[in-house]
C-alpha positions as CSV (number, residue, x, y, z in Angstrom):
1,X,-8.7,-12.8,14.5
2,X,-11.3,-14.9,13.4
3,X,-12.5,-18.1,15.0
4,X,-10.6,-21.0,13.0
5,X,-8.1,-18.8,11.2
6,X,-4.6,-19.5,11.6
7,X,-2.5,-16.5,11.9
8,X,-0.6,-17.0,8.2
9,X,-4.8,-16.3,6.8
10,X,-5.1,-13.5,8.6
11,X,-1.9,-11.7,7.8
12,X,-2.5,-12.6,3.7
13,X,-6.0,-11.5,4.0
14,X,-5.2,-7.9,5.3
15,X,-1.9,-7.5,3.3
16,X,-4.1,-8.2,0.2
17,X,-6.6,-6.2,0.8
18,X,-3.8,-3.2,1.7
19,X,-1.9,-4.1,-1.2
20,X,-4.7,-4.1,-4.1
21,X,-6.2,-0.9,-2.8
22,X,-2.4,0.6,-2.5
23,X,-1.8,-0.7,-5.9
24,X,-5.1,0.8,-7.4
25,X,-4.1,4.0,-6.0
26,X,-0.5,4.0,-7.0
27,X,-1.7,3.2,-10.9
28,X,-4.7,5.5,-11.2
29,X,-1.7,8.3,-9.3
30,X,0.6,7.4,-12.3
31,X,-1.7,7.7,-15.1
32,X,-3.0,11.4,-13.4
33,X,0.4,12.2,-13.6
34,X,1.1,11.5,-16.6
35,X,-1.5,13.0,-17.9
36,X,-0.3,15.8,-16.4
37,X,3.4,16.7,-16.6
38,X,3.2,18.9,-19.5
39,X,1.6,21.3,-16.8
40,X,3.5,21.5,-14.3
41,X,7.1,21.0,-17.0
42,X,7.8,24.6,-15.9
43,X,8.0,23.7,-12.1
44,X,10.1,20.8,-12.5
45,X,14.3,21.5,-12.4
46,X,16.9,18.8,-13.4
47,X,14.1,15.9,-14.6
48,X,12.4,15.8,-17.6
49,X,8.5,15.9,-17.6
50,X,8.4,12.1,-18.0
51,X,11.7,10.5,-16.4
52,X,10.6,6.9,-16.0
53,X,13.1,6.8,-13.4
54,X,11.6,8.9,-11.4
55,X,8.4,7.5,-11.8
56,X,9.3,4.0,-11.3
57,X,11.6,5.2,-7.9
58,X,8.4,7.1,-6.2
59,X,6.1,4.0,-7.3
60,X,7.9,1.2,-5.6
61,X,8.5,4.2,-2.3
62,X,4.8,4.4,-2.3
63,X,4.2,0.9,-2.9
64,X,6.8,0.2,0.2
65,X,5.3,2.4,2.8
66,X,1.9,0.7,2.2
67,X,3.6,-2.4,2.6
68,X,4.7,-1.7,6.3
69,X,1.8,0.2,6.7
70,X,-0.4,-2.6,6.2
71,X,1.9,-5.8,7.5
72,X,2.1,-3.9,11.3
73,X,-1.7,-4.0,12.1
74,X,-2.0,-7.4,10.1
75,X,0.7,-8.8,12.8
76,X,-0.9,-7.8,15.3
77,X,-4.2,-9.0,14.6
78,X,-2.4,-11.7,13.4
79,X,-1.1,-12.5,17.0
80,X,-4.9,-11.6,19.0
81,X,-6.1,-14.7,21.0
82,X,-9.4,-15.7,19.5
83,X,-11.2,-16.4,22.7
84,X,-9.3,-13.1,24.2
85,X,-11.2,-11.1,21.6
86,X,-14.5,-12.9,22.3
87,X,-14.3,-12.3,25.9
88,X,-13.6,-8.7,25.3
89,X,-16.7,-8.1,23.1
C-alpha cells in the first residue's frame, strides 16, 4: 500500500494492470485459435471449427478467473496499514 493511496487507488491500480495483461492474453489466444481450427477440425466432436459461441463462452470464463484472480491480492493489499508495511521493511 503506498504512502497516500487510499484503498479504492490501489484496488483499480492492480485490477487494471491484471485486467489489460488478461485481456491481451485472451485476444492474442483467440486470434491463435482461430488461426488454427482448421487443424485441429478433426479433433473437435459436436462444434464446428469456429462456433462463436464457444468462443465467446471460454473468453468471458477466462476473462472471469483473472478477474478473481487479480481482485483477491488487490483486496488485500488494498486493506495493508501503510505504516504496518513500513515498519516491517
Amino acid at each position: 500500500m503506498a504512502l497516500g493511496a487510499h484503498s479504492g487507488d490501489v484496488l483499480r491500480l492492480v485490477l487494471r494492470r491484471g485486467l489489460g495483461l488478461a485481456l491481451a492474453g485472451v485476444a492474442l489466444g483467440l486470434i491463435s485459435a482461430l488461426a488454427l481450427t482448421r487443424m485441429m477440425e478433426g479433433l473437435l466432436f459436436g462444434v464446428e471449427a469456429g462456433d462463436p459461441l464457444t468462443f465467446g463462452v471460454l473468453a468471458l470464463l477466462m476473462l472471469s478467473v483473472a478477474l478473481v484472480s487479480c481482485w483477491i491480492p488487490a483486496r488485500r493489499g488494498a486493506r495493508v496499514d501503510p505504516l504496518v508495511a513500513l515498519r516491517t521493511e
